[in-house]
C-alpha positions as MATLAB code, in Angstrom:
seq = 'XXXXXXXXXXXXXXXXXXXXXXXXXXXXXXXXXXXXXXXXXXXXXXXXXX';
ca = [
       0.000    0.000    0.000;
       1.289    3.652   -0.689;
       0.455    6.593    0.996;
       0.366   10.861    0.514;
       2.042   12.784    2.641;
       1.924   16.547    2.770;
       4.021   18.646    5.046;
       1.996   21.440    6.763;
       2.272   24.956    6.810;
       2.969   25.788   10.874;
       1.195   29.005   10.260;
      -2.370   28.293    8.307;
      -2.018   24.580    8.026;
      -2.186   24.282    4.190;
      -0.248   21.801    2.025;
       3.348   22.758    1.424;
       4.494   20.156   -0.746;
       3.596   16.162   -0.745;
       5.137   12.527   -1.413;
       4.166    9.104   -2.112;
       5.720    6.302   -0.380;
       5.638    2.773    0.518;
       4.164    1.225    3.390;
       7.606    0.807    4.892;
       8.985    4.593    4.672;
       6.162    5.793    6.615;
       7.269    5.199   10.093;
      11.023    6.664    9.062;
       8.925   10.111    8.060;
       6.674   10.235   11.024;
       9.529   10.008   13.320;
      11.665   12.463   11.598;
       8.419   14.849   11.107;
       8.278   14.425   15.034;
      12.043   14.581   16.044;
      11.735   18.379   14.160;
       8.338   18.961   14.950;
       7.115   19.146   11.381;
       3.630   18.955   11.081;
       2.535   16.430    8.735;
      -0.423   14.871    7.182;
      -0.735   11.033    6.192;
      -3.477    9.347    4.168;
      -3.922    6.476    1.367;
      -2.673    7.501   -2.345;
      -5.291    6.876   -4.805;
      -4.482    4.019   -7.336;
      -3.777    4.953  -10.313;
      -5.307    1.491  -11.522;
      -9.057    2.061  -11.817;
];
């Protein structure tokens, strides 16, 4: 499975910029979002197989 994520804006909270990754990168991101205290948000990517 592959998920978005978008790095927040610490003023307003909008979308910066965003990635898709692999199941296994996610954890690496969340902790170095935390360790920096980045505020990111996380959700499925939409298949591009329809």
């Amino acid at each position: 499975m592959r998920f978005e994520i978008m790095r927040l804006d610490d003023v307003d909270g909008t979308a910066v910029d965003s990635t898709v990754v692999d199941a296994a990168s996610v954890n690496r991101i969340v902790q170095q979002a935390a360790a920096i205290g980045q505020r990111i948000y996380i959700r499925p990517a939409e298949s591009s197989a329809r």
